[in-house]
N, C-alpha and C positions, 0 to 999 in steps of 0.2 A: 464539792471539793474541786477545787484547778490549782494548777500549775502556773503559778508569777514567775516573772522573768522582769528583766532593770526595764523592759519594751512595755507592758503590761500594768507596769506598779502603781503609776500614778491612778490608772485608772478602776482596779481592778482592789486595789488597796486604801489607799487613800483617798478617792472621791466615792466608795463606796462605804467608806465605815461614815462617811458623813449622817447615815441613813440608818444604816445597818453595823453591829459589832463588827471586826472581822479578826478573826483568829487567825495567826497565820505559824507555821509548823515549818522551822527551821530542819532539816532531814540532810542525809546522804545516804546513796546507794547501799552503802557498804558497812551503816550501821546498825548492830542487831537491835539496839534499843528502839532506835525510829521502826524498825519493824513491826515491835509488838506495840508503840501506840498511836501509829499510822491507822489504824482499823478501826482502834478504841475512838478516836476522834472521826472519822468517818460516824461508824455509831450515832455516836455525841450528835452530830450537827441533823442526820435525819430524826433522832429522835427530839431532838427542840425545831422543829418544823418551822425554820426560819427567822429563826430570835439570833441565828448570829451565820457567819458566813464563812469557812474554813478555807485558805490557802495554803497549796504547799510550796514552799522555794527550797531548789536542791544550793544548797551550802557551796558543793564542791563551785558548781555552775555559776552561783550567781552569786560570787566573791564581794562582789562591790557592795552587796545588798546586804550582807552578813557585815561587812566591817559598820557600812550605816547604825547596824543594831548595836553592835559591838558584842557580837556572838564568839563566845570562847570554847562552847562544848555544846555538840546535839545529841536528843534532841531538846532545841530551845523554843517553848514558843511564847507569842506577843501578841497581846489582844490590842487591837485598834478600835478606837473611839472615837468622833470626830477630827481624824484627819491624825491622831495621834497615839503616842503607845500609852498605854495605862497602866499596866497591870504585863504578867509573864510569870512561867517557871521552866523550872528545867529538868530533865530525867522525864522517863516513862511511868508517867503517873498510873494507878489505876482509873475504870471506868468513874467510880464514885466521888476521886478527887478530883479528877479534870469538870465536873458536873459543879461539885462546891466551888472550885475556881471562876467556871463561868457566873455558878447564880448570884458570887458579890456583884457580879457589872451586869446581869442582863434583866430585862424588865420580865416582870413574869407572867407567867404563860399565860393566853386567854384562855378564861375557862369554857368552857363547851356543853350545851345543854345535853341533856342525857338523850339517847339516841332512843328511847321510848315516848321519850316529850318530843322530838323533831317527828317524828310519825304521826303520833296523834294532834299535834297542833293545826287544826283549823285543814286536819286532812278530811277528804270525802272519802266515804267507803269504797270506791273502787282506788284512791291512792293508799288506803290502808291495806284493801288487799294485796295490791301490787308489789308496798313493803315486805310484806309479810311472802309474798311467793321471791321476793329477792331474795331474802334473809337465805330459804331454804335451798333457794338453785347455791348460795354462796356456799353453804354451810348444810350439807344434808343430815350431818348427825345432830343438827340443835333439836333439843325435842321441843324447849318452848315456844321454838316460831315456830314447828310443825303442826304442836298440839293447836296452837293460834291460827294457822293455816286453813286446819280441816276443820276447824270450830265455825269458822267464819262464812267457810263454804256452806256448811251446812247450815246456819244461821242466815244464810242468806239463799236458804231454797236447791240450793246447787248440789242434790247429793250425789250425782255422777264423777262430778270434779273433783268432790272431797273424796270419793271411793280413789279415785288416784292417786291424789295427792297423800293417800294413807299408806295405798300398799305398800313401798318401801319399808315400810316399819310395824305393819299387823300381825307380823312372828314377835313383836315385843310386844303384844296385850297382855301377856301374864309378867308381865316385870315392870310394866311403867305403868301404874295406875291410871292416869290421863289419859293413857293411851284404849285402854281397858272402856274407859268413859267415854270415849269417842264413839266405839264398836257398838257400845250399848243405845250413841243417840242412831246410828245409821239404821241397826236393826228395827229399831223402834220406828222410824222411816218407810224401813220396807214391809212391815207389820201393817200397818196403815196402806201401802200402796198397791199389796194385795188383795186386802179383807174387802170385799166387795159389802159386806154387811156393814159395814164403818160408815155408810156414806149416808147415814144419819144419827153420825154423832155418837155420844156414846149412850144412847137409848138401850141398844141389844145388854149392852152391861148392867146397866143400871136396874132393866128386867130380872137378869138371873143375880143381880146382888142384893134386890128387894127378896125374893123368893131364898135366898141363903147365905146370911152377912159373912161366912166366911167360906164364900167361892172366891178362893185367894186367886185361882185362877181369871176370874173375870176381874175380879179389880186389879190385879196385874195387868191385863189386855187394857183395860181403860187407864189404869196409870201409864202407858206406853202410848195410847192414845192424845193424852194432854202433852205427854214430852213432845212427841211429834211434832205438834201444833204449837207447842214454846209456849205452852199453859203450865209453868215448871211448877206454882204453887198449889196448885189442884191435882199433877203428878204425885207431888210428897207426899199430899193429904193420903189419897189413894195406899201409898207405900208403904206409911205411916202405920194405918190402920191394918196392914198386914202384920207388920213387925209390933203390934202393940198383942197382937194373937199367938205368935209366933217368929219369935225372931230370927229362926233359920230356916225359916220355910224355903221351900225347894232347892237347897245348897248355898244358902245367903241370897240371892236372888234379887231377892227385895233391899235388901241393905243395898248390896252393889250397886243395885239399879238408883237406888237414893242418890248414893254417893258418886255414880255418873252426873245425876243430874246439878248438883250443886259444885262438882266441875266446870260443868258446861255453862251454868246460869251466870255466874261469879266472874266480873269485868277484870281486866289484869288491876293489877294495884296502883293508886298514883303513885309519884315520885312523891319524896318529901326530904325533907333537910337531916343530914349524917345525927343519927341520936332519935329520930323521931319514926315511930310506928305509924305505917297506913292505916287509915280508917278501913273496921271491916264494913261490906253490904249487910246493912241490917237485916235481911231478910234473908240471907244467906247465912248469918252465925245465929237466928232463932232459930232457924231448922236444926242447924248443928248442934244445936244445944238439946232439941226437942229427941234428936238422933241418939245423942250420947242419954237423954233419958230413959227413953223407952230399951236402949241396949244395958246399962246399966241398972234398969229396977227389976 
């Protein structure tokens, strides 16, 4: 928004609307009307981000430029279009009608690819990550850039960074699932990064699971072992074969630990066209499937 004056107008008015709309808001000091849709039209022009271009001229001041219009009552205002008036009303409109008013004359808005497809297009994982650690400095209560945040970290080896990047939010494990799911890959992490007997694989498990198919304990340790390693289908299996014995063993346990993993495994969703459903990861809704089996028979 500025301020035209009879010094201003050729240039500011009429050699600009050659290009650009320009709306221009007939006002005076001392009217309540022009008050309340002085702001509304401020509004208005930052939210069409450049589709049109708002002036004000004080009436009282710039008399000559008022009779031009042949302005009788403020406030009046005149859409300019190449070099000429088009279109106008008058009174304090609401927010929604000054909107209808513009969108007969102004061309419409570009649309704008969804800010999930500008990250992933043709980014490299360190510009993904970089998104993803903006998203959060901008916005620290978003959970889905966080949950994406520390997924990634961790997904890409980094479990230091991710333990940071979590703490703000690790008093919400017991209320945001995903969050829940994170805790359970990091543990799983550190599971592995102290067992000094791990470092050949999961042999030691495989030992005490031949010798007694339901040492839920050690196929738990080797299902935590595959997650580690981002062997998520060999995880299940593992978890599986718990919950196929026992479906609440040691306080759900195993279900949780499931249902971290196919958190964690499971890519965000593509975008797709208003009306149409993402494809699920096929190997992500067999497991869910195999999950809701083995819990419901």
């Amino acid at each position: 928004m500025m301020d035209v004056t009879v010094a201003n107008f050729e240039e500011e008015v009429i050699a600009a609307s050659m290009t650009t709309p320009v709306l221009i808001d007939f006002w005076a000091p001392w009217c309540g009307p022009c008050k309340s849709l002085g702001p509304i039209l401020e509004k208005v022009e930052v939210a069409y981000e450049g589709r049109f271009k708002l002036v004000k001229i004080d009436s009282d001041q710039e008399q000559q430029l008022g009779a031009a219009f042949g302005i009788r009552s403020i406030p009046t205002c005149i859409l300019m279009v190449g070099g000429k008036p088009v279109d106008g009303f008058q009174g304090a409109l609401p927010e929604g009608k000054v909107k209808e008013f513009l969108d007969k004359h102004l061309s419409p808005a570009e649309e704008k690819p969804p800010e999930e497809e500008l990250a992933l297009a043709d980014a490299t994982p360190e510009e993904a990550l970089a998104k993803l650690q903006a998203d959060v400095a901008k916005d620290p209560a978003n959970e889905a850039a966080r949950f994406e945040l520390v997924k990634a970290l961790l997904l890409g080896g980094d479990t230091d960074a991710a333990k940071v990047a979590f703490a703000p939010v690790i008093a919400q494990t017991t209320v945001v699932r995903r969050f829940d799911s994170l805790k359970r890959m990091m543990d799983a992490a550190d599971f592995v990064a102290v067992s000094a007997q791990l470092e050949a694989g999961t042999a030691e498990f495989d030992a005490k699971i031949t010798l007694n198919k339901r040492d839920f304990d050690a196929r738990f340790d080797k299902a935590r072992w595959h997650m580690a390693h981002q062997q998520w289908t060999a995880a299940l299996d593992e978890l599986l074969d718990i919950l196929m014995r026992d479906k609440t063993w040691s306080e759900d346990k195993a279900r949780k630990t499931y249902i971290a993993i196919l958190d964690i495994m499971e890519a965000p969703k593509p975008k797709v066209a208003d009306g149409q459903i993402p494809p699920d990861d096929p190997v992500v809704a067999t497991y869910r499937r195999r999950l809701s089996s083995v819990i419901l028979s």
